[in-house]
N, C-alpha and C positions, 0 to 999 in steps of 0.2 A: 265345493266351496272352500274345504280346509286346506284342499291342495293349495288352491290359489292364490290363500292367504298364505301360506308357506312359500310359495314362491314369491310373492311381494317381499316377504322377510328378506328372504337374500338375496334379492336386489337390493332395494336398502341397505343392507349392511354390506354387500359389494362395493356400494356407492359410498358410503360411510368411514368404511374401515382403516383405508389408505391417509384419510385426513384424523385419524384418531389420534395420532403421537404427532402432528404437528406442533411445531414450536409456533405458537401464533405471534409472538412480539415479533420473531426474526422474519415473520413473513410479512405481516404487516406494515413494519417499521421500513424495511427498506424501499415497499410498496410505494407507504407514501414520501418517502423522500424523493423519489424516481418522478412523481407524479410532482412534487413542489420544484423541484428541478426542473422540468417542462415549463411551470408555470412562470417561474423566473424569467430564464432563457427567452420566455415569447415577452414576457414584458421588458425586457433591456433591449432586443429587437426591431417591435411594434414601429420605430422611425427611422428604420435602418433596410429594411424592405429583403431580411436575409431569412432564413428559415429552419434555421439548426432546429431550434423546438419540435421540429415535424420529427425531425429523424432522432432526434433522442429519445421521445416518446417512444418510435419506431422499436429503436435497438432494445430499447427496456420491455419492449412487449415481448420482440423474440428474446431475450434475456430471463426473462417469467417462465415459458415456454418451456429455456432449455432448462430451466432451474426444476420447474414440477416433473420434467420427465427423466432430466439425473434424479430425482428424488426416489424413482421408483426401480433405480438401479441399486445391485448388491454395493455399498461402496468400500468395500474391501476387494473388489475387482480391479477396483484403481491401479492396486500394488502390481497386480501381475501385465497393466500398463503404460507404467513407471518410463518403462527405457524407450518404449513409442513415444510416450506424451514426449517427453524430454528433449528428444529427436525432433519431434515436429516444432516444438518451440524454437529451437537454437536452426533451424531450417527457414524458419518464420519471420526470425530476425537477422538472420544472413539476408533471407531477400529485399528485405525494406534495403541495404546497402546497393542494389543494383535497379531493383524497379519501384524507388522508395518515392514518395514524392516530398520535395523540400520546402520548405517553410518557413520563414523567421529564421532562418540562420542553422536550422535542423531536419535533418529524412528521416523522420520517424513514421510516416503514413504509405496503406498501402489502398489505392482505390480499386473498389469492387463494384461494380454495378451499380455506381454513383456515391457510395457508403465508404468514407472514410475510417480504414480500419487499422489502429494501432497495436499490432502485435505486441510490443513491451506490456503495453496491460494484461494482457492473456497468458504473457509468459512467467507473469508475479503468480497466478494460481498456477502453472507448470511446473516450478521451483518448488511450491508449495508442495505439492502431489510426490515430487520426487523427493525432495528431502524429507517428508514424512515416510513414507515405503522405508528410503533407506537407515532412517533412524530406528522405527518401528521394528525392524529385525534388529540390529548393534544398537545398544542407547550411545549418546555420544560421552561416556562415561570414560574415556581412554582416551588418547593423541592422534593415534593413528586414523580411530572414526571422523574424530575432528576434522584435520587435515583433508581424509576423502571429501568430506560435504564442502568444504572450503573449494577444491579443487574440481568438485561437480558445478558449483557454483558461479566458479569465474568465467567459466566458459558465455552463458548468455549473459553475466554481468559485464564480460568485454563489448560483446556487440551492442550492447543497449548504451555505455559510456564511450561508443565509437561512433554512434549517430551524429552529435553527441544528446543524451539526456542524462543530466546530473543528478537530476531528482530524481528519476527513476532508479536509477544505481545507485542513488543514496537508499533509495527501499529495498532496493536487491540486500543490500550490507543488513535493513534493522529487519528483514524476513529471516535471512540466515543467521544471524545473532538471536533473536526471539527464538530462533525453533531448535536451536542448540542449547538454549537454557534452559527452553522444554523440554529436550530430550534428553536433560541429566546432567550437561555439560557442567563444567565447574567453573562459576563466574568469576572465577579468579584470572581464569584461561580466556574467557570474553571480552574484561579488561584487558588484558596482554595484546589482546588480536586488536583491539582500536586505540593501544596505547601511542604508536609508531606515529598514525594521524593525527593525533591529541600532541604529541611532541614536536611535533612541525611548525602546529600553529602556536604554541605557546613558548617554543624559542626565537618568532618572530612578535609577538605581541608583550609576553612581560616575563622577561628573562630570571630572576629570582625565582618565579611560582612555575619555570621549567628546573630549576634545581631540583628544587620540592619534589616535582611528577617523576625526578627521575630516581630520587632514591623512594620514592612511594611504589615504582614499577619495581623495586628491587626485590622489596619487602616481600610484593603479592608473589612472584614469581619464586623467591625461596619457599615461601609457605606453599603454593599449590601445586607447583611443576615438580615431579615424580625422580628428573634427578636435577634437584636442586642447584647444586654450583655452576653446575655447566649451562642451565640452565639462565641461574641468572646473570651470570657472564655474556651472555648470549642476546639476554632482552635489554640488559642496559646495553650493551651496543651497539642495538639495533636503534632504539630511540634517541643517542646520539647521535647516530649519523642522520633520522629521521629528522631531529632538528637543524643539524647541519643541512642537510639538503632542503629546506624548508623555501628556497628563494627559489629552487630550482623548480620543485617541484609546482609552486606558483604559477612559475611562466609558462606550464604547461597548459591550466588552462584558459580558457577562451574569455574575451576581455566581459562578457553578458555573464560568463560564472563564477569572474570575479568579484562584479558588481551583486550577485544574487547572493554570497557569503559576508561581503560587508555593509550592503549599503542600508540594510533593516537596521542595522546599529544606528544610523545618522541617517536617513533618507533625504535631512534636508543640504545637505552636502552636494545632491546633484539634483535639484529641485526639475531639472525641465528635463533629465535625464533617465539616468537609472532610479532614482526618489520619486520620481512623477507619480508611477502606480501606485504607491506607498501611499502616499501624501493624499493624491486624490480619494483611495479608495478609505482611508481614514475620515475625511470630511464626510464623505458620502453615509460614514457609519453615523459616522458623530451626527449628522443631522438627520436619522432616524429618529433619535430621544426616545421616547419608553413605547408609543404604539406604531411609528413608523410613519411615512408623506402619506401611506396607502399606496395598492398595488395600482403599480401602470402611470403612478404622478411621482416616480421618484427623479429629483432636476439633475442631479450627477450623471444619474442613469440614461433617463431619457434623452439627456444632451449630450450622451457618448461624453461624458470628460474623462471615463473609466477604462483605459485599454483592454481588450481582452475582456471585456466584466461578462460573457457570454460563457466564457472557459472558466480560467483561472482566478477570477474574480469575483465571478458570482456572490461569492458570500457579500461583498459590500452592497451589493441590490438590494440583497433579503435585508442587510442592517438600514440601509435609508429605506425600504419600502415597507419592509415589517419590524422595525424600530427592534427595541434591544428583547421584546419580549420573542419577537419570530429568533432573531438571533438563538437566546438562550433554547426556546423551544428547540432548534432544528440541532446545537450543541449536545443535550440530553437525548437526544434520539439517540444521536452516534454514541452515546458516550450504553445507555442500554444496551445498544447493539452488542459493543465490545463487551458489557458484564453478562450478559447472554453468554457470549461465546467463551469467557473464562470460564464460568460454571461448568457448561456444558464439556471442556474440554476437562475440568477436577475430575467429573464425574463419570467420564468413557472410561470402557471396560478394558478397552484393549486400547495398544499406544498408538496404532495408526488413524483410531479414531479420534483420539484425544490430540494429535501433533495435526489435524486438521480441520478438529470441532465440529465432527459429524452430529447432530445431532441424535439422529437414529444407534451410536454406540453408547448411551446414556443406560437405555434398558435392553440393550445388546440384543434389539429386534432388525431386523432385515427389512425389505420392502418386500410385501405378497405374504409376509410373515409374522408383522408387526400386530 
């Protein structure tokens, strides 16, 4: 009899153990946002007769899946596959270029077994992985580290702004700036690095307040750059000619990524055009008011006047169906989410946990070990 209560113990605690250092908000919370996400999707749907909700649920449930059973991996193993992951990503986004499927003006998909699967997503956590490995050995406390992570990086941030997606290469840019700040960098040198881009646009928009940026780039760069003169001879230069070429570099891109940089400033400037989304998806919040139409009776919604409102718009569903209060609610999720992850990342013991907010590096337990 005492055996067998002895052995119930350690079942139990077998069963037990593994979920004892769970961060429950971060499991939770993303939980249910994945699950209110479904809900949405099938309700801006429901008169459209499409079915993405199935398969978003889908992907989040193998999403869950791979989440608990990387959880019960070493993940400081990561580092020693660094140079694989990295390979397979920039491999992953080479292929969308040949067997990509195009879209709205973009080949960013690759279909699998009916499942549209966009590599650029998978390869923000790849970057992730690899520029923490390689910070976590060098902080980026010197030029040289700098430079490396900069030059590891351009490589899938080429192929992902060759699709093209601009918004995704705009998060390639605030992934590697974030995790160079993290890793020691000196934001004096962070500044410098988006000075060039910041000069472009503000010798085209208000010429006086590029004088300003440019003896302000002069300042930071004698103060933090290691050999200072040459230095700053060097960065004003550069944001010269960055403003100087500022037409050019314009025309480079596509006439949808120009409208995506200016037309949020005036949207009603091209009311049935590039403003349409803007404008619609604003009504549709605005006549949420504080508890929302209710789910499944939002008229934006359900009458399609909202492009895209399935994808990229969703949020004005949640603001006309669950009024300003789901709004605010589903804001403060993400916004825990992130103070989760700050903490969590003060508080790792070691830097490759902390440059990718393990939670498991908090009380520097392992999985089978914790």
């Amino acid at each position: 009899m005492l055996l067998k209560k002895s052995f119930g113990r350690i079942r139990w605690k077998a069963l037990v153990q593994p979920w004892q250092n769970v961060d429950w908000w971060l499991f939770v919370l993303p939980v249910g946002l994945t699950v209110l996400g479904g809900v949405m999707i099938r309700s801006v749907e429901m008169n459209q007769g499409w079915t993405d909700w199935r398969q978003h649920w889908i992907t989040g449930g193998v999403g869950l899946f791979l989440a608990l059973a990387i959880a019960r991996w070493r993940y400081d193993q990561l580092m020693q596959w660094r140079w694989i992951i990295y390979g397979i990503t920039n491999v992953s986004l080479l292929a969308v270029m040949f067997i990509g499927r195009q879209e709205l003006g973009a080949q960013r998909w690759i279909n699998i077994f009916g499942f549209n699967l966009q590599p650029s997503e998978f390869a923000k956590l790849g970057i992730v992985i690899t520029i923490a490995s390689l910070l976590s050995e060098r902080p980026a406390s010197n030029i040289p580290v700098v430079i490396r992570t900069l030059i590891i990086t351009a490589v899938p941030w080429t192929f992902v702004f060759l699709e093209p997606n601009l918004g995704t290469s705009l998060v390639f840019g605030a992934i590697t700036l974030g995790m160079l700040y993290w890793g020691n960098a000196n934001p004096g040198w962070l500044l410098l690095l988006l000075s060039p881009l910041l000069s472009a646009i503000l010798f085209n928009v208000f010429l006086p307040l590029w004088f300003v940026w440019i003896v302000l780039i002069a300042i930071v760069a004698w103060g933090t750059l290691p050999w200072y003169r040459l230095g700053t001879f060097a960065a004003v230069v550069i944001n010269l000619i960055s403003g100087a070429l500022g037409f050019f570099l314009w025309g480079l891109l596509k006439d949808y990524q120009k409208q995506r940089l200016v037309i949020f400033l005036d949207p009603d400037q091209d009311p049935l055009g590039g403003g349409y989304h803007l404008i619609q998806s604003r009504i549709a919040i605005g006549a949420g008011g504080l508890w929302g139409r209710g789910l499944n009776h939002g008229t934006q919604t359900q009458l399609n006047f909202i492009p895209e409102q399935h994808t990229d718009f969703i949020f004005a569903a949640i603001g006309e169906e669950l009024g300003f209060i789901g709004c605010f609610l589903v804001l403060l999720a993400f916004w825990f989410i992130c103070l989760r992850l700050v903490i969590i990342a003060q508080n790792a013991r070691d830097n490759f946990g902390s440059l990718i907010g393990d939670r498991r590096s908090v009380n520097g337990c392992i999985p089978n070990n914790c």
